[in-house]
N, C-alpha and C positions, 0 to 999 in steps of 0.2 A: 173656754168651753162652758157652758150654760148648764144647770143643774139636771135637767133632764139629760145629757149626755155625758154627763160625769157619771148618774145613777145609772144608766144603759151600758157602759164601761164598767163600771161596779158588777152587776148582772152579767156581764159576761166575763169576767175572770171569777165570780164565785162558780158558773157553771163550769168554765173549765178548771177549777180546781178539784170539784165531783169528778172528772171525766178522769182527772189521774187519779184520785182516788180509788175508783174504780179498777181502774189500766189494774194499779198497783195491789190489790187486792188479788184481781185475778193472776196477774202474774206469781204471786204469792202461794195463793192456791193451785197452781199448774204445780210450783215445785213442792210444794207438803203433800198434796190429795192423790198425786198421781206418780205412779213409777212407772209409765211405759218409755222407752226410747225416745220418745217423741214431745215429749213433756217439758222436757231441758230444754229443746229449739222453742218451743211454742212461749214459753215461758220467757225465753230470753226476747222473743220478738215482739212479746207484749209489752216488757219492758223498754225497749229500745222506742215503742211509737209513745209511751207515756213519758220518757225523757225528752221527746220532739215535742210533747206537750207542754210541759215542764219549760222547757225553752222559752215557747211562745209566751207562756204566761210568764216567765222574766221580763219577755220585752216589753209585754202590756204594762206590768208594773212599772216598768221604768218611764213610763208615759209621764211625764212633767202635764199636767192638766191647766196649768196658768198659764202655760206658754202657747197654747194652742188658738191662735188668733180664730175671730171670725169670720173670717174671710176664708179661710181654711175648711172650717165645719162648716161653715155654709156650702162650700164646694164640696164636701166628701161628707155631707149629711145622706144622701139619698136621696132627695126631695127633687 
């Protein structure tokens, strides 16, 4: 994998690391800021899609970047 798409992989697990950050904030704030009935659900489901995020960004990380021939990137560059 070629430096430009190591640094475009980079860029996108830092963004989705913001994106749980966020999730998990707000879910945070559902359960301190608010007591209505509705709060606990909302709260847990925000939770629940920022763990599905959390996931992905495991498996990104686990992306071995040396092993990714180029014949590969070249097919699943977008170009």
């Amino acid at each position: 994998m070629d430096a430009n798409s190591q640094y475009e992989l980079y860029l996108i697990k830092q963004e989705l690391q913001s994106i749980i950050n966020e999730l998990d904030d707000i879910a945070y704030g559902l359960n301190t800021d608010f007591s209505n009935i509705g709060s606990d659900m909302a709260a847990s489901c925000v939770s629940r899609v920022s763990s599905m995020y959390r996931s992905a960004k495991r498996k990104l990380d686990s992306i071995d970047t040396n092993k990714v021939t180029e014949e590969f990137a070249a097919a699943h560059s977008g170009c």
